[in-house]
BANUNU-347927 format. One record per residue (C-alpha): residue in three letters; x, y, z. Coordinates in steps of 0.1 Angstrom, whole numbers, padded with zeros to 4 digits, always signed. Layout:
REM BANUNU-347927
AlaXYZ ...
//
This chain:
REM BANUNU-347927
Unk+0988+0062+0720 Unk+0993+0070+0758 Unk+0965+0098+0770 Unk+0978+0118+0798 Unk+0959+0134+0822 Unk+0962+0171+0808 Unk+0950+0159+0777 Unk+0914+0150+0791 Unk+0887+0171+0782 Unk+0882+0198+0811 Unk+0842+0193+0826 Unk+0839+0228+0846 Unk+0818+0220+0877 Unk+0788+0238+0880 Unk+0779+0273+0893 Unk+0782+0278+0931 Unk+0751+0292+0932 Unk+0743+0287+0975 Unk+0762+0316+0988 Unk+0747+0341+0965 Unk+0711+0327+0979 Unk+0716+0333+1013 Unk+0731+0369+1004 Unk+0705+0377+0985 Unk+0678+0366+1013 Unk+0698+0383+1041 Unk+0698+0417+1020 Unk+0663+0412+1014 Unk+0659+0406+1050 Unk+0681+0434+1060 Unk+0668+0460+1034 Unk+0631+0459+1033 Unk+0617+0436+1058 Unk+0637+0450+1092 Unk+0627+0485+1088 Unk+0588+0474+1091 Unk+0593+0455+1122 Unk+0617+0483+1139 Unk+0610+0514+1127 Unk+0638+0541+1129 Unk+0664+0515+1116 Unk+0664+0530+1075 Unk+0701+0543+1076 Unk+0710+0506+1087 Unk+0688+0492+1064 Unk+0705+0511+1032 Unk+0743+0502+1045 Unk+0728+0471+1050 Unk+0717+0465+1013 Unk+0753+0476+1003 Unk+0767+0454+1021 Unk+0746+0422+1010 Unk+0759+0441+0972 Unk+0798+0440+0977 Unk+0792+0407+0991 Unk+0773+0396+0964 Unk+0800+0407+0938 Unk+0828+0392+0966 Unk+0811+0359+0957 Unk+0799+0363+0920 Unk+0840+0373+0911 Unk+0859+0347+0934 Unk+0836+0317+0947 Unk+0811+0317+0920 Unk+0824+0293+0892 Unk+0810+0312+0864 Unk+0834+0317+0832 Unk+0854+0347+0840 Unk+0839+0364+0810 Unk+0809+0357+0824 Unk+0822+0374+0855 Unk+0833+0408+0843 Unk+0810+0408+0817 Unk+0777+0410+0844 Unk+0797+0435+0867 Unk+0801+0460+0833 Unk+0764+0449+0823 Unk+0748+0464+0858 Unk+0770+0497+0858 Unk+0759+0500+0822 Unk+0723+0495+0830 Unk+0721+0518+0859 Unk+0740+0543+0840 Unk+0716+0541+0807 Unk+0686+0539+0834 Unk+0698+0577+0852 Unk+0690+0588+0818 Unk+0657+0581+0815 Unk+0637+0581+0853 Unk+0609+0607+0862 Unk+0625+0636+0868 Unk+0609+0632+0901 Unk+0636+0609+0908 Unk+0668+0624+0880 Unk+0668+0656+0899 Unk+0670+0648+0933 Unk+0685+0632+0960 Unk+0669+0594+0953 Unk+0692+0601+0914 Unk+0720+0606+0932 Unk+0713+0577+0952 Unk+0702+0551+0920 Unk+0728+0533+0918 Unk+0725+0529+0952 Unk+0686+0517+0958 Unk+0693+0495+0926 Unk+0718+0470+0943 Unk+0693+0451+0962 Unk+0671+0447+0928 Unk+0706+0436+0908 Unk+0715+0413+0932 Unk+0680+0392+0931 Unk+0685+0395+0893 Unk+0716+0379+0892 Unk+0708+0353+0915 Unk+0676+0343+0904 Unk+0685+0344+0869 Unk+0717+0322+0877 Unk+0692+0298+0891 Unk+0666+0298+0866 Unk+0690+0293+0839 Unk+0713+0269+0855 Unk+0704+0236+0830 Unk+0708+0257+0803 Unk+0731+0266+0776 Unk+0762+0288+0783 Unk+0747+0313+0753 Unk+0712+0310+0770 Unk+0721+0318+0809 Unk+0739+0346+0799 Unk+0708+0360+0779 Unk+0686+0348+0808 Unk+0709+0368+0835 Unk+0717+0399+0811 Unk+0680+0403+0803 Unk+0676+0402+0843 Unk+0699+0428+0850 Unk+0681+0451+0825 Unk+0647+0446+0839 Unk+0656+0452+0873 Unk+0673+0487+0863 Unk+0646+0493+0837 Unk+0616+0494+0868 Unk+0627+0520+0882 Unk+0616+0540+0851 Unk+0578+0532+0857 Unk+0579+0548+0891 Unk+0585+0586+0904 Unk+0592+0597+0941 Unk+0568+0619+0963 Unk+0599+0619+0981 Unk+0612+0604+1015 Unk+0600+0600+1051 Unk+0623+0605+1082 Unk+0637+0570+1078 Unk+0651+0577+1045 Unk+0623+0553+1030 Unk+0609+0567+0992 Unk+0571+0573+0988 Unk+0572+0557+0955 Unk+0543+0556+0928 Unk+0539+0549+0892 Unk+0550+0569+0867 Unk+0519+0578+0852 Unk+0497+0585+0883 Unk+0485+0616+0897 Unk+0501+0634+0924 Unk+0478+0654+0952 Unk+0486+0687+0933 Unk+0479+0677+0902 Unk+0446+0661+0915 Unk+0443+0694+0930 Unk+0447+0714+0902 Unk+0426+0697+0880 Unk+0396+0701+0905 Unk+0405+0739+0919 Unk+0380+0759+0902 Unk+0372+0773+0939 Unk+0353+0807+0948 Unk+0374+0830+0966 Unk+0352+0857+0979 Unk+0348+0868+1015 Unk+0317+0851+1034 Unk+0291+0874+1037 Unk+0290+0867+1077 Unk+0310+0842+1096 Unk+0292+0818+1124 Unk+0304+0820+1157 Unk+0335+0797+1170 Unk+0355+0788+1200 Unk+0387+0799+1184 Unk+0389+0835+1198 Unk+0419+0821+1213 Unk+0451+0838+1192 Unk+0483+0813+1178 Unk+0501+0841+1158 Unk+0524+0817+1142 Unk+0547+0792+1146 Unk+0546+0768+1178 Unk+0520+0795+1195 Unk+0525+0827+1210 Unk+0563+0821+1224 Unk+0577+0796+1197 Unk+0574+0769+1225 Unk+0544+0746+1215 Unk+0527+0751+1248 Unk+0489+0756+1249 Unk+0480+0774+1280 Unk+0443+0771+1295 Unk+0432+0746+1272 Unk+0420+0712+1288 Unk+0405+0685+1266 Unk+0391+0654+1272 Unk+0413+0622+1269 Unk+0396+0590+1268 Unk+0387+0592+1232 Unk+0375+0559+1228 Unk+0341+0574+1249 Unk+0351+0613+1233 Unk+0366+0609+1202 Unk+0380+0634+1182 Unk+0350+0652+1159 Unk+0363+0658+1126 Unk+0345+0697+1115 Unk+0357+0695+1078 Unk+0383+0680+1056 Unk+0397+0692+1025 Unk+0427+0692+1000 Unk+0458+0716+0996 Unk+0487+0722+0980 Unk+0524+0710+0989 Unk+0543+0724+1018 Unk+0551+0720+1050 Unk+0536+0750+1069 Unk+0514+0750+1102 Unk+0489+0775+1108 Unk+0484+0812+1124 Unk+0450+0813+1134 Unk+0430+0847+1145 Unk+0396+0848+1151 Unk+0373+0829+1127 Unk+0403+0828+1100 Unk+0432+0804+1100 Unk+0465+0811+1073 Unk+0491+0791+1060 Unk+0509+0786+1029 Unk+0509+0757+1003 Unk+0520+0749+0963 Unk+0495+0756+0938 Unk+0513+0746+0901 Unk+0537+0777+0894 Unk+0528+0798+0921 Unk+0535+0799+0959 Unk+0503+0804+0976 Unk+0491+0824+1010 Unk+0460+0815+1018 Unk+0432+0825+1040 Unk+0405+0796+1053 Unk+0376+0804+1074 Unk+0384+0780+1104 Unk+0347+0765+1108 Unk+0340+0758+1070 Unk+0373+0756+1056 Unk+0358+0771+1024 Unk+0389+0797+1013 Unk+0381+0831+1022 Unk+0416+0846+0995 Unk+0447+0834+0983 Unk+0476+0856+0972 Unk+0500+0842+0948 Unk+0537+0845+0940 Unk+0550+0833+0908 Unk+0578+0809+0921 Unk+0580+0773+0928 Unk+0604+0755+0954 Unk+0607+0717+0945 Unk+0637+0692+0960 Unk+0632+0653+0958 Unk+0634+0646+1000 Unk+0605+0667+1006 Unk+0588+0680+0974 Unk+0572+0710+0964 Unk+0561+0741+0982 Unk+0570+0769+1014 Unk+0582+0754+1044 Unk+0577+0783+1067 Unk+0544+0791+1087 Unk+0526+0824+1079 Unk+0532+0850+1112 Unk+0497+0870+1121 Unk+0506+0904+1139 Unk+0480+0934+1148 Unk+0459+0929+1114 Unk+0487+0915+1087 Unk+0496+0879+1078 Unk+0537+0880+1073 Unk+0554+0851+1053 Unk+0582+0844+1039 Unk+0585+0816+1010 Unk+0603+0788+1001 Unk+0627+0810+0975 Unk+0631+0842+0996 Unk+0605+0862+0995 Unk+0588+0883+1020 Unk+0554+0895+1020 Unk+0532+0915+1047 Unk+0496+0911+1035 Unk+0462+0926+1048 Unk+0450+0895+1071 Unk+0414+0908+1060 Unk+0419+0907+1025 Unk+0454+0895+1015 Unk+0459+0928+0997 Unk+0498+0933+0996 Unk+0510+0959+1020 Unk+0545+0957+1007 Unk+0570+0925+0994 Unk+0610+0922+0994 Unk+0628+0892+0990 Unk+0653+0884+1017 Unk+0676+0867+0999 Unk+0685+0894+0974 Unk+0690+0914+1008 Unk+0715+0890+1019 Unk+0729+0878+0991 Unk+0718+0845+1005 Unk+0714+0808+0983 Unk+0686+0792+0985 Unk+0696+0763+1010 Unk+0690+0726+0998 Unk+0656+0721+1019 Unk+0647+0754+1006 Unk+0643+0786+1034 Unk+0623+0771+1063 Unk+0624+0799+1090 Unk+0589+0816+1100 Unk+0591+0856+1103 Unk+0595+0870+1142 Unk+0575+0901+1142 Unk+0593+0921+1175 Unk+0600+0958+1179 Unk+0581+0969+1154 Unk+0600+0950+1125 Unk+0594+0919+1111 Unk+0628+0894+1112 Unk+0637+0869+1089 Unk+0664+0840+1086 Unk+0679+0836+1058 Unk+0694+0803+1069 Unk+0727+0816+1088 Unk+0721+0851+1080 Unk+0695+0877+1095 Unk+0676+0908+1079 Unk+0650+0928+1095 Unk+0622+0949+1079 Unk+0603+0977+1094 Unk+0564+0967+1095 Unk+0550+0998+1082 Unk+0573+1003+1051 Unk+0592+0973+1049 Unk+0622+0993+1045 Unk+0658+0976+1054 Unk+0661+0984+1091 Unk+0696+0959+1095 Unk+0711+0926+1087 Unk+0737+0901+1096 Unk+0758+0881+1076 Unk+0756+0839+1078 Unk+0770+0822+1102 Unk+0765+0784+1086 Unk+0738+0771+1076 Unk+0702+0767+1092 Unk+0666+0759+1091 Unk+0657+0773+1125 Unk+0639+0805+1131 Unk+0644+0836+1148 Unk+0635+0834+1184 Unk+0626+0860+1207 Unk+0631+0862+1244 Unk+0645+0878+1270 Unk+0674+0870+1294 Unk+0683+0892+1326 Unk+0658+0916+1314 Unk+0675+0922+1280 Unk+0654+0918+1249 Unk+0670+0894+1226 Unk+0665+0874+1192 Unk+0682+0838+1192 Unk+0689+0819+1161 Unk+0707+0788+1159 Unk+0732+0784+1130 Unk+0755+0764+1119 Unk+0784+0778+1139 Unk+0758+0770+1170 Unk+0737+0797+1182 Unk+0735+0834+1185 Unk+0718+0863+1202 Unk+0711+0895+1190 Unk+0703+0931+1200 Unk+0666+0933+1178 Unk+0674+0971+1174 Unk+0700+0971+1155 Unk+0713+0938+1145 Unk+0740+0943+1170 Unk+0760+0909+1186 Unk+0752+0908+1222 Unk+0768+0869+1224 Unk+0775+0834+1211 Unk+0777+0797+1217 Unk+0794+0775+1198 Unk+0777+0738+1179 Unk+0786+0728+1149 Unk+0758+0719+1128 Unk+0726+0726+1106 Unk+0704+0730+1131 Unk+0665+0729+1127 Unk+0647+0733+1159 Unk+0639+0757+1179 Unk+0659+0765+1216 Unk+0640+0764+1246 Unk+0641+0786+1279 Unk+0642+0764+1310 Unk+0625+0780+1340 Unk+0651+0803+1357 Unk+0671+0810+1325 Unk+0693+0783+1309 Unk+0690+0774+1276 Unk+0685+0739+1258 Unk+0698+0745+1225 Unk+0697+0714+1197 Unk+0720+0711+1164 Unk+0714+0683+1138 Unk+0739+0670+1112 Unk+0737+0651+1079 Unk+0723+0619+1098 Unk+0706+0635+1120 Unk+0701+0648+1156 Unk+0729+0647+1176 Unk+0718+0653+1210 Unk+0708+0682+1232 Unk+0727+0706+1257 Unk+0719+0731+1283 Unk+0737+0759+1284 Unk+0738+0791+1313 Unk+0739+0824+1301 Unk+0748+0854+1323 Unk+0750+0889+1322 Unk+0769+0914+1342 Unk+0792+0945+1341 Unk+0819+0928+1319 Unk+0796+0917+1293 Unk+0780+0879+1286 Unk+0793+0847+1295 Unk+0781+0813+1285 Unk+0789+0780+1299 Unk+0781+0746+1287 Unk+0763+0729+1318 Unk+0759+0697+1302 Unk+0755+0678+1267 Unk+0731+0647+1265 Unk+0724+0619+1238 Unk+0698+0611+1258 Unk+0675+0629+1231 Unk+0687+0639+1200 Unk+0659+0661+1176 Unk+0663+0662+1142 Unk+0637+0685+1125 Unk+0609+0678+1155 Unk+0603+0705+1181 Unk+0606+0695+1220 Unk+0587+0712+1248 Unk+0597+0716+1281 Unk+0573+0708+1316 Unk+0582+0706+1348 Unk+0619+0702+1352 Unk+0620+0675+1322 Unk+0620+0677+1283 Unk+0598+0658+1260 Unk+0605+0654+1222 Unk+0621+0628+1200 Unk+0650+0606+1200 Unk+0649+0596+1168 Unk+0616+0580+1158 Unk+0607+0570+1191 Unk+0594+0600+1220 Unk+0610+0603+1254 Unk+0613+0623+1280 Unk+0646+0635+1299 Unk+0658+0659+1334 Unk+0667+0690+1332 Unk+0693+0688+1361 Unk+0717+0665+1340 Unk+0703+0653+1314 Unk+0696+0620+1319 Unk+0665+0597+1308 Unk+0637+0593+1322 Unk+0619+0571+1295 Unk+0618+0562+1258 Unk+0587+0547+1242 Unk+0563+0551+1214 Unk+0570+0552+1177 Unk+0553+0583+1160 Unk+0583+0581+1135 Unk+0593+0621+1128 Unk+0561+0638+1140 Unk+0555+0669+1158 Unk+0539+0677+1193 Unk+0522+0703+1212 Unk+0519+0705+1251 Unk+0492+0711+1273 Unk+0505+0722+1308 Unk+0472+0720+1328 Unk+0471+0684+1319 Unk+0503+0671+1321 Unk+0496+0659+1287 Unk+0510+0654+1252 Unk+0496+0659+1219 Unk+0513+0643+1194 Unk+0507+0640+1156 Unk+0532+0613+1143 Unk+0545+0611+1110 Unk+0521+0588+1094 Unk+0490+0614+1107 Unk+0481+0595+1139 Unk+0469+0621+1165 Unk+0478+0604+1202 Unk+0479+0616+1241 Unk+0506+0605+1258 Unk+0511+0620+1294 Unk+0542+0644+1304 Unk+0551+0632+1332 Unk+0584+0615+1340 Unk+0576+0580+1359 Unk+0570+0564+1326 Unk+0557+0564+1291 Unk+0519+0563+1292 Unk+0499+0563+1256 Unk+0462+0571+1267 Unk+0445+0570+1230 Unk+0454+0571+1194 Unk+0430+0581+1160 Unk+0441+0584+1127 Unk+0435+0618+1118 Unk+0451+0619+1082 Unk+0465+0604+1056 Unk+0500+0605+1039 Unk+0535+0620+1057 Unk+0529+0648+1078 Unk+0559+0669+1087 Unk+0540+0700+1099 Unk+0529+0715+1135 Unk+0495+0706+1148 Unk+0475+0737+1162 Unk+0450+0737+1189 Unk+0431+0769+1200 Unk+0405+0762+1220 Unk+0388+0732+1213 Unk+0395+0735+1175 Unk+0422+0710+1163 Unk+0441+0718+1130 Unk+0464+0694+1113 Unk+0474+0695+1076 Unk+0506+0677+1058 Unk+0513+0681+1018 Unk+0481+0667+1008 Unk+0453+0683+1030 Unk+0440+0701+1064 Unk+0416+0683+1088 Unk+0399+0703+1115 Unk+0387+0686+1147 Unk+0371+0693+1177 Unk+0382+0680+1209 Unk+0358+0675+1241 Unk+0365+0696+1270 Unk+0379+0682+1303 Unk+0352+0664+1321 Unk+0361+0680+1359 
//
């Protein structure tokens, strides 16, 4: 009997297993190790992961050597999995942005599964590896059950936890049994000095007549009190011995009134409504507006309230979005009141309403024009009274009387930040899209018999905001590029320098100093000097704990920071002269 060749048993050469390794490590790499040494890079990081996944299944399908059963059978087993898994995660994570993006964040953790599995399991049985890898495939979808999101920083990165641990709020809640009655007397303090609202008195971050000391390592900081709070991601209006913002308490959004010595509470008024979304969690996003004896705020869901500063008795409530017909936007309504002309003015993200003070009646309002997070900002150019707000179509400026169009610009976007007036009256005006900030622009507006005209002067990627205000000193502009701060001219836009990683922080400036206050995202307070030769870091202290999204505040020599956790106040040394 003659034995050919086809008639020899067929010995199938073992599983390729090498190029799956190195994937797997350079996803790793790519993934989760590369956005700790350069921060800023988490967009990269995520296409990266995908990437090292259809590689992965590139490899596993065509160059692998696995039984083609074995093949299709793992690519159905890991949709399966992550399908089964959506059903059960915290909610934390189902209704939100990081469910949406599951299948996503799983890749990396599927792709080590398979590959370490494969490995384990390669001197085993056919029946065995595949248990060994299926079994693999589950547990790495079935982790991401154990954990829930406090949702994500600026670089896209979740603030993951287990399941079964207590959030700030709840640990809040559970220890809130708090006496809200007004102090019999208050001591004296050095913050006679007023910050109404948002960004200070003109919605620019500036701190006028304030000099502080800067070598901290022989002055440092002085921390006055420390204490917990609810969610949100309002900054402080601070009048006399009381500072107001607004924060989460379970079911209800809170106003609420802290002595600014003690921080003991002094009231706290409470809407039944809660705001939640999975990028930046619970609670109001706007800060509370102080104006001749009233706090005005305006919450997370729409609505409005003018409350005694005194006492937070309600003087009257509407909700703006009812009066607009507006949706709540994604990130929730973010834009702080503008009290001007005797009415208060609120932006419903594209769309304005205002309300008289006294009454709160209707006075006027304006349709959207795209959506926003910005707020209403007052000014005046060629001597005519004006409210900006930037919107999705760009920006637009309107006659506070009556609501009335006086002119636009148009930037496509969903802007955030606020626009600044540059010394002799051009504009810098910001616009952010999905990814981002996409750079800055200056723009002239003039004013004659025939009306307004507005010309571009110049467009810049020389900085490009996302959700973090700039300031503007001495010919130049300071904010962030990203993650990183730098500084550019006013003249054409060009940069000056780029340095320092606060990731997405906020900043305040002090003219008199040429100086910097920033508060970076992680809740490091640091000086850094505004001046254009070059990027100069003259101290850093970690002032708090956990991301911190909102404004700092200084008034006087009283520091105020707070994020979605809890409010730290410092005082600062005055300028040795």
């Amino acid at each position: 009997m003659i034995i050919t060749q086809s008639d020899k048993p067929k010995i199938r050469k073992p599983l390729r297993l090498w190029p799956g390794i190195v994937i797997v490590i350079a996803q790793w790499l790519v993934r989760f190790v590369v956005p700790i040494v350069v921060p800023g890079t988490g967009g990269v990081a995520i296409l990266g992961g995908l990437g090292g996944g259809l590689a992965l299944i590139v490899w596993w399908l065509f160059f692998s050597r696995a039984p083609w059963t074995e093949r299709l059978g793992v690519i159905v087993l890991m949709v399966i999995a992550v399908l089964v898994t959506s059903r059960f995660v915290d909610g934390s994570i189902a209704n939100g942005m990081m469910g949406m993006m599951l299948p996503i964040s799983s890749i990396p953790f599927l792709s080590l599964a398979l590959v370490a599995s494969a490995v384990v399991s390669r001197g085993l049985s056919n029946g065995l590896r595949r248990i060994s890898m299926a079994a693999a495939i589950i547990l790495a979808c079935a982790m991401f059950t154990l954990v829930r999101t406090g949702g994500i920083d600026g670089d896209a990165d979740s603030d993951l936890h287990w399941r079964w641990s207590q959030s700030p709020e709840e640990r809040l809640l559970a220890h809130a049994a708090e006496q809200l009655a007004l102090p019999s007397s208050l001591p004296a303090t050095t913050t006679d000095a007023n910050w109404p609202g948002f960004r200070g008195i003109e919605r620019d971050g500036i701190v006028r007549g304030v000099g502080i000391e800067t070598n901290w390592s022989a002055s440092p900081p002085i921390e006055l009190w420390r204490r917990p709070i609810g969610p949100g991601w309002s900054s402080f209006a601070v009048g006399g011995n009381f500072l107001y913002t607004q924060e989460q308490r379970g079911d209800d959004e809170v106003v609420a009134c802290y002595d600014a010595i003690s921080g003991k509470p002094v009231w706290m008024h409470r809407d039944a409504t809660r705001f939640w979304e999975s990028n930046a969690g619970a609670g109001p996003r706007a800060t509370p507006t102080l104006s001749d004896g009233r706090i005005y705020t305006f919450g997370a869901t729409g609505i409005v309230n003018a409350l005694d500063a005194a006492s937070g008795a309600v003087v009257w409530s509407r909700n703006a979005a009812s009066d607009t017909g507006a949706k709540v936007p994604g990130w929730g309504f973010s834009s702080s009141p503008l009290v001007m002309d005797k009415m208060v003015i609120i932006a419903t993200s594209g769309a304005l309403v205002a309300y008289d003070l006294a009454s709160g009646d209707l006075r006027w309002s304006r349709p959207s024009r795209g959506g926003s997070y910005s707020s209403p900002h007052g000014l005046t150019l060629d001597g005519v009274s004006q409210v900006l707000l930037m919107n999705g179509a760009g920006v637009s400026s309107i006659m506070p009387a009556d609501g009335k169009l006086l002119w636009e610009h148009g930037w496509p976007g969903v802007p955030i930040v606020q626009p600044a007036v540059i010394p002799g009256g051009d504009l810098l005006i910001t616009t952010a899209d999905a990814m981002g900030g996409i750079g800055i622009r200056r723009i002239e507006v003039a004013h004659d018999a025939a009306g307004w005209t507005v010309e571009e002067r110049w467009t810049s990627k020389a900085l490009k905001p996302y959700f973090n205000d700039f300031v503007i000193h001495k010919g130049h502009a300071f904010g962030f590029d990203g993650a990183i701060l730098a500084c550019i001219d006013l003249e054409a836009g060009k940069r000056k320098w780029k340095g320092g990683r606060y990731g997405n922080g906020q900043l305040v400036l002090l003219p008199d100093q040429d100086l910097l206050l920033v508060l970076s995202e992680d809740g490091e307070l640091a000086l850094v000097s505004a001046t254009p030769d070059k990027f100069t870091e003259l101290a850093r202290f970690p002032a708090i704990e956990g991301k911190t999204w909102n404004h700092p505040v200084l008034v006087g020599d009283v520091l105020l920071v707070r994020n979605s956790q809890e409010m730290v106040a410092f005082r600062l040394s005055p300028q040795v002269r």
